[in-house]
MITORLUM-938300 format. One record per residue (C-alpha): x, y, z; residue in one letter. Coordinates in steps of 0.02 Angstrom, whole numbers, plus 50000, padded with zeros to 5 digits. Layout:
// MITORLUM-938300
(gudo (X,Y,Z),A) ...
***
This chain:
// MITORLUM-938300
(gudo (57908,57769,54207),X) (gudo (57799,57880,54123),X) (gudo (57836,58078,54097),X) (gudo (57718,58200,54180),X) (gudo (57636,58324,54075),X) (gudo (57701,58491,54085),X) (gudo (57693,58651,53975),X) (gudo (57806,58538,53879),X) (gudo (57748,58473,53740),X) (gudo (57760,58315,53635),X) (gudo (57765,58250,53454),X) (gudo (57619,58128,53503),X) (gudo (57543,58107,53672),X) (gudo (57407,58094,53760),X) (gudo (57350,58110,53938),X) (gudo (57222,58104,54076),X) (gudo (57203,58228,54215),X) (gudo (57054,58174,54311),X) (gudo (56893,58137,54276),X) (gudo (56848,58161,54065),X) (gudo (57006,58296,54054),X) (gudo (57096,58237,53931),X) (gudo (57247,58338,53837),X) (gudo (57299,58279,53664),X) (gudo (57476,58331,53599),X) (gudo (57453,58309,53397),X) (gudo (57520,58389,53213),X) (gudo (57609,58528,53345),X) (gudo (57465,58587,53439),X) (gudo (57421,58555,53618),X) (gudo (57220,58526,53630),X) (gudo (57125,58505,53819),X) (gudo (56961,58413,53797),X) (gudo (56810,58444,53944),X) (gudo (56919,58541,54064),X) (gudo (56881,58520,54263),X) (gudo (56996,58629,54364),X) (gudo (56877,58648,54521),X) (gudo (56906,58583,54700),X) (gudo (56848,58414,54770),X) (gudo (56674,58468,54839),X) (gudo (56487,58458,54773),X) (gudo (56423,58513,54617),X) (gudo (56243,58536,54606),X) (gudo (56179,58353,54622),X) (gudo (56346,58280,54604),X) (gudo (56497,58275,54696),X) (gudo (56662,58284,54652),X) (gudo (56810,58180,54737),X) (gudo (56973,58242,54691),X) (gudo (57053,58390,54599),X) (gudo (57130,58383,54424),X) (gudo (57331,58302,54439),X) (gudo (57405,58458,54355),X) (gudo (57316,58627,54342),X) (gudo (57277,58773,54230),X) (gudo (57448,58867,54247),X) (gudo (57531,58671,54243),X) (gudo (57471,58637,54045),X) (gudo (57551,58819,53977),X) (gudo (57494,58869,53828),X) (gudo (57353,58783,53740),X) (gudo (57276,58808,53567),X) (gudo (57114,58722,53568),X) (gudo (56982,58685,53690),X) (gudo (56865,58558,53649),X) (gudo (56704,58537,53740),X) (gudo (56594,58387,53719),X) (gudo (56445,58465,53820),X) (gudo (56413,58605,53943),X) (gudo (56270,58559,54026),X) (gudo (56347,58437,54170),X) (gudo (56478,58479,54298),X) (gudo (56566,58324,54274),X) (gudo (56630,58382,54101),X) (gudo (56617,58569,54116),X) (gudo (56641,58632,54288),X) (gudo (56681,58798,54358),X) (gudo (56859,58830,54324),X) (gudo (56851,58731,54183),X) (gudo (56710,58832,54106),X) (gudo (56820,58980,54131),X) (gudo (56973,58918,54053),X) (gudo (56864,58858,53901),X) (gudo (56804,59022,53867),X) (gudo (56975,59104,53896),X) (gudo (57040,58967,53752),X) (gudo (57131,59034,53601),X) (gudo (56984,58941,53520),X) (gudo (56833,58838,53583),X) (gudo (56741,58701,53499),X) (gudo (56583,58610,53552),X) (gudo (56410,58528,53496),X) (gudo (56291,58668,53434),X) (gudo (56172,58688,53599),X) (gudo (56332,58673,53702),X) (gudo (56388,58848,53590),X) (gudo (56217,58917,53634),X) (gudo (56278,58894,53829),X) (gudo (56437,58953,53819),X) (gudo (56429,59106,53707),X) (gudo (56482,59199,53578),X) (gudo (56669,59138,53575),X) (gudo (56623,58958,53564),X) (gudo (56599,58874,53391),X) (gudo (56455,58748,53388),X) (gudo (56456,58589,53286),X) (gudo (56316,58464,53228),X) (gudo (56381,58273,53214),X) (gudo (56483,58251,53065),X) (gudo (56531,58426,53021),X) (gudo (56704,58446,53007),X) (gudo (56856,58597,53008),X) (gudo (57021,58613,52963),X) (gudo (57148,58673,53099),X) (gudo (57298,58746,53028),X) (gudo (57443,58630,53116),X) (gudo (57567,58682,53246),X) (gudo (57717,58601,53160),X) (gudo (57672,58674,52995),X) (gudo (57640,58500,52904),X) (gudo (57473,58562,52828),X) (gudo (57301,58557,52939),X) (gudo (57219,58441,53059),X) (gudo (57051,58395,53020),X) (gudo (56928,58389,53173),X) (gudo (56766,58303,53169),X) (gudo (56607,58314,53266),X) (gudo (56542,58123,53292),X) (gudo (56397,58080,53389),X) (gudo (56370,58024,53564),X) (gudo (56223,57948,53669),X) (gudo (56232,58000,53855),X) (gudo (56111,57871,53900),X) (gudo (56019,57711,53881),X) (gudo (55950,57689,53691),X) (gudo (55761,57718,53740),X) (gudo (55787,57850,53883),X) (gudo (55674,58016,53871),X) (gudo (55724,58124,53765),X) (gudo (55733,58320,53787),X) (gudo (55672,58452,53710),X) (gudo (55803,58449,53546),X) (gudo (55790,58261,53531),X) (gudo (55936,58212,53636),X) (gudo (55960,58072,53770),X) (gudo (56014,58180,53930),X) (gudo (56089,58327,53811),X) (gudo (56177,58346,53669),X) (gudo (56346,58269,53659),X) (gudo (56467,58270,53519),X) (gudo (56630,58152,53523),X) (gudo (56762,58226,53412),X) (gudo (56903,58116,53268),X) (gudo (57062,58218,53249),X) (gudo (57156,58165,53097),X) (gudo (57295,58222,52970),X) (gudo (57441,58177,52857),X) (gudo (57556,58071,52934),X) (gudo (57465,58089,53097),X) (gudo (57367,57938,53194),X) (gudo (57184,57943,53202),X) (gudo (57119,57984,53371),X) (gudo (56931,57967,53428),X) (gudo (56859,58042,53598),X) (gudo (56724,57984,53639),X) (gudo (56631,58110,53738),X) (gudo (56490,58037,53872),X) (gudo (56425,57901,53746),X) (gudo (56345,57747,53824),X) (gudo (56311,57662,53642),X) (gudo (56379,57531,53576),X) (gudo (56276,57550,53408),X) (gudo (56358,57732,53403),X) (gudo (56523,57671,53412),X) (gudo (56486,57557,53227),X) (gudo (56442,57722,53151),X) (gudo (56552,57791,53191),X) (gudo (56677,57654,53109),X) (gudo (56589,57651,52970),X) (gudo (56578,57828,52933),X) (gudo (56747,57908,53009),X) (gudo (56867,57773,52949),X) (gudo (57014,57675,53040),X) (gudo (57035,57738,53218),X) (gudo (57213,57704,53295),X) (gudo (57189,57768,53451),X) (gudo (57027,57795,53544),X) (gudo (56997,57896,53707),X) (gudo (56842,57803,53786),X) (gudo (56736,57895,53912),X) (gudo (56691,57769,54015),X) (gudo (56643,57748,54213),X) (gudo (56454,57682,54200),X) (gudo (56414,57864,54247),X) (gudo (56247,57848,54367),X) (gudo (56130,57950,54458),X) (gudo (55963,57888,54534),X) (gudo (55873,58004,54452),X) (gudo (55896,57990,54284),X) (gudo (55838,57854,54192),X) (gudo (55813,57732,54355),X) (gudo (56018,57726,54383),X) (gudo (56067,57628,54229),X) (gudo (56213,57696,54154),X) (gudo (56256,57865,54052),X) (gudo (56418,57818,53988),X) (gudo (56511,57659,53926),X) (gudo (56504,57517,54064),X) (gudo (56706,57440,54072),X) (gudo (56624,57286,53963),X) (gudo (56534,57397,53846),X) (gudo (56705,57505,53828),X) (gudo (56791,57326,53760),X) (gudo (56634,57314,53650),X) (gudo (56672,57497,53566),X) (gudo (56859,57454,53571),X) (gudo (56830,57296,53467),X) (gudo (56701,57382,53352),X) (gudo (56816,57524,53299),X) (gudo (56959,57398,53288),X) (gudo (57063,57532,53396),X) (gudo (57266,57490,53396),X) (gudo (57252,57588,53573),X) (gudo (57122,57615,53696),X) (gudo (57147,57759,53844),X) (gudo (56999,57747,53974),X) (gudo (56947,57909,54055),X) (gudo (56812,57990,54141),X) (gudo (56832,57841,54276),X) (gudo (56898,57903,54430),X) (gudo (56864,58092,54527),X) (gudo (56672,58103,54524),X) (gudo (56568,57997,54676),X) (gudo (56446,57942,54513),X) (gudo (56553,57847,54423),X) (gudo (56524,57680,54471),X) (gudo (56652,57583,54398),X) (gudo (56841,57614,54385),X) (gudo (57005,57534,54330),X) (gudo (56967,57412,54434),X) (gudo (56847,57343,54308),X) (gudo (56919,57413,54146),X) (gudo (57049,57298,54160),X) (gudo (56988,57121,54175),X) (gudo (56845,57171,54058),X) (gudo (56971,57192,53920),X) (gudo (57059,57044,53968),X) (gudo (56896,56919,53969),X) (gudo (56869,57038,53788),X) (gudo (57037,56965,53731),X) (gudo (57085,57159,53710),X) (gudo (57216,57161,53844),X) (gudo (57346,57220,53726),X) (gudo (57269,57361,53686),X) (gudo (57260,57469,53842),X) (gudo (57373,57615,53882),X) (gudo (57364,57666,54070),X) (gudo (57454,57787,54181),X) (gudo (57426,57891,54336),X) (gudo (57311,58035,54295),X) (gudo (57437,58208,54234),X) (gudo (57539,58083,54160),X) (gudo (57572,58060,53962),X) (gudo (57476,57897,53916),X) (gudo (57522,57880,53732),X) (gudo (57709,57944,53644),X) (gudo (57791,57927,53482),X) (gudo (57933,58007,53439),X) (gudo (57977,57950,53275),X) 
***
C-alpha cells in the first residue's frame, strides 16, 4: 500500500494531489509544483470538481514553489496563488513573474539555476524547458505563445534521478527537444487530461491526449512515467481511464507509476 504524504519527507518521492499539484521530494528538499488548494466550485469559465487530497497545513514545510503558468485557474488557483507567493522561494516562466510579483523569479526556456540541496550533497540544478498549451498552429498571443506562456521544468543533480514536469504541453515535437537538449530523463511527470474548452481553439486539446502522453513517454525514453493533471477539473476530458490502456496498446505498460491522489507515487530509499 502506498504511504500518504505528510509533512514527512522522503529521500525520493513523488506525488499527486489533484489536478497538476504535484510535490517532488529530491537532494533533501520538498518542492510543490502548480499548487490548487481551493474548494470544488467554479472558476471563471471553468469548474472545478474536487479539492486537493491533502492541504496547505498537510505538506509542512516546503522550500520551493514552482509555477508553470499563472494565467489559468486550473494550475494557479486561489489558495494556491496564495501559498505560491507565501513560498520560501517561487519560480515560474518570465510573464508568469510579471503576474505574480516581485517575489517570483521568472525564467525563459532553457535557463537554468542552481538550488543549494537540502541534504547538503552539493546543488540541484533546475531547468526551465518549454511547453505548448495548445494545438501546433493555434493563435498565438500577444508574446508569441499558444494560449500563454508555459515553462515545464528538469530537476537534476549528483547522484540524483532526472525528473521532467511537463507543465500544460500538448506537443509531441516539444517533448524531442526536449530529449535532445536536456539529456536522459528517468522519471517524467506528464501533464496530461486532453484539457478542453469550447472556446479555445474549436475544443481540440491543450494538453497531452492519454495516447500522445505514451508518445512523449517513448520519445524521452522515460524509466517512469506519473500522469497528472487528469482528474479534479470538469475540462479534462480524459482520465486514468484512458492513460492506462493507451500505454498498454504503446507497449509502455511497465512504465507507469499510479496511486490515489496525496499519496507518494515514486520512492527510493537506497
Amino acid at each position: 500500500m502506498s504511504e500518504r504524504i505528510s509533512s514527512q519527507r522522503q529521500e525520493f518521492g513523488i506525488g499527486v494531489l489533484g489536478g497538476p499539484t504535484t510535490v517532488v521530494d529530491i537532494g533533501g528538499l520538498r518542492i510543490v509544483v502548480d499548487p490548487t488548494f481551493d474548494d470544488a466550485g467554479p472558476h471563471a469559465y471553468l469548474t472545478k470538481l474536487e479539492g486537493p487530497a491533502v492541504d496547505e497545513a498537510g505538506l509542512g514545510d516546503v522550500d520551493l514553489v514552482l509555477v508553470s503558468h499563472a494565467a489559468h485557474p486550473d494550475n494557479l488557483d486561489v489558495r494556491g496563488k496564495a501559498y505560491a507567493l507565501a513560498a520560501k522561494r517561487l519560480v515560474t516562466g518570465v510573464n508568469s513573474a510579471q503576474l505574480l510579483g516581485d517575489h517570483a523569479e521568472g525564467l525563459s526556456a532553457w535557463d537554468t539555476l542552481t538550488i543549494p540541496r537540502g541534504d547538503g550533497a552539493g546543488d540541484l540544478t533546475l531547468q526551465a524547458v518549454p511547453a505548448e498549451h495548445g494545438p501546433a498552429d493555434g493563435d498565438r498571443d500577444d508574446t508569441g505563445y499558444i494560449n500563454s506562456q508555459v515553462i515545464g521544468f528538469v530537476l537534476s543533480g549528483t547522484d540524483l534521478p532526472t525528473v521532467y514536469v511537463s507543465g500544460d504541453n500538448a506537443s509531441v515535437r516539444v517533448a524531442a527537444d526536449i530529449a535532445a537538449k536536456a539529456g536522459p530523463i528517468d522519471v517524467a511527470v506528464l501533464f496530461a487530461g486532453a484539457a478542453r474548452v469550447a472556446a479555445k481553439f474549436d475544443g481540440r486539446p491543450l494538453t497531452l491526449t492519454s495516447e500522445r502522453a505514451a508518445a512523449v513517454a517513448a520519445v524521452l525514453g522515460a524509466k517512469t512515467v506519473l500522469p497528472a493533471h487528469i482528474q479534479g477539473w470538469a475540462h479534462f476530458s480524459e482520465g486514468i481511464e484512458t492513460f492506462r490502456p493507451a500505454f498498454d496498446d504503446a507497449g509502455l505498460a511497465h512504465v507507469l507509476a499510479l496511486a490515489e491522489p496525496g499519496e507518494w507515487n515514486v520512492l527510493r530509499t537506497s
